[in-house]
C-alpha positions in Angstrom: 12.0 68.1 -9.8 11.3 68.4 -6.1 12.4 65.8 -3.8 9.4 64.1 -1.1 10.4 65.8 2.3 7.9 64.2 4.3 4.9 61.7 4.9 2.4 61.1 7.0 2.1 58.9 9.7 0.2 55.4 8.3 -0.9 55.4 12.3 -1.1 59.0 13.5 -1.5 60.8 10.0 1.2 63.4 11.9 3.9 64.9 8.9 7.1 62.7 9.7 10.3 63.5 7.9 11.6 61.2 5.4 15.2 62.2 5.7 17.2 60.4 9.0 13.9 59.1 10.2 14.7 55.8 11.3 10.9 55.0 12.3 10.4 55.8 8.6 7.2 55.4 7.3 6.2 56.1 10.7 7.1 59.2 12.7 8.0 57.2 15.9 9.3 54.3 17.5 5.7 54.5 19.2 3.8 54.7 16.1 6.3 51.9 14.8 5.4 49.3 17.7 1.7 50.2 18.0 1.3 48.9 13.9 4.0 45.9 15.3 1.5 44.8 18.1 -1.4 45.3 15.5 -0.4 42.9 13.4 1.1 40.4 16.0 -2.2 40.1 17.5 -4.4 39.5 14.1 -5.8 43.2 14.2 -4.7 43.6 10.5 -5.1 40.8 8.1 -4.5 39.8 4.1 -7.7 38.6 3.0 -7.6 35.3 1.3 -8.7 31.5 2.2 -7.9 30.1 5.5 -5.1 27.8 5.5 -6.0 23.7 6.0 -5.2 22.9 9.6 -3.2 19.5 8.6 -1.4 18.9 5.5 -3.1 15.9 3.5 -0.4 15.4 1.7 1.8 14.8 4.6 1.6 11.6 6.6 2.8 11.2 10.2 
């Protein structure tokens, strides 16, 4: 049984090293932030139903 070495980079699809990578999955802190920022500004989303803006079961 051989052991996974490396992936690739879910951002820049380069080969990254699985072993001491500490961007792991990512090969970079670059590739790291960029999929941060990404999802910090809505860019990537779960589909599913919008949330209610107020809570009808709360009362003020």
């Amino acid at each position: 049984m051989s052991a996974l070495q490396s992936i690739k980079c879910p951002h820049c699809r380069k080969e990254a090293p699985l072993a001491g990578n500490p961007y792991r999955p990512f090969c970079s802190q670059r590739c790291k932030m960029i999929d941060l920022g990404a999802w910090a500004t809505d860019d990537y989303r779960i589909p599913g139903e919008k949330a209610p803006e107020k809570d009808e079961d709360y009362e003020d």
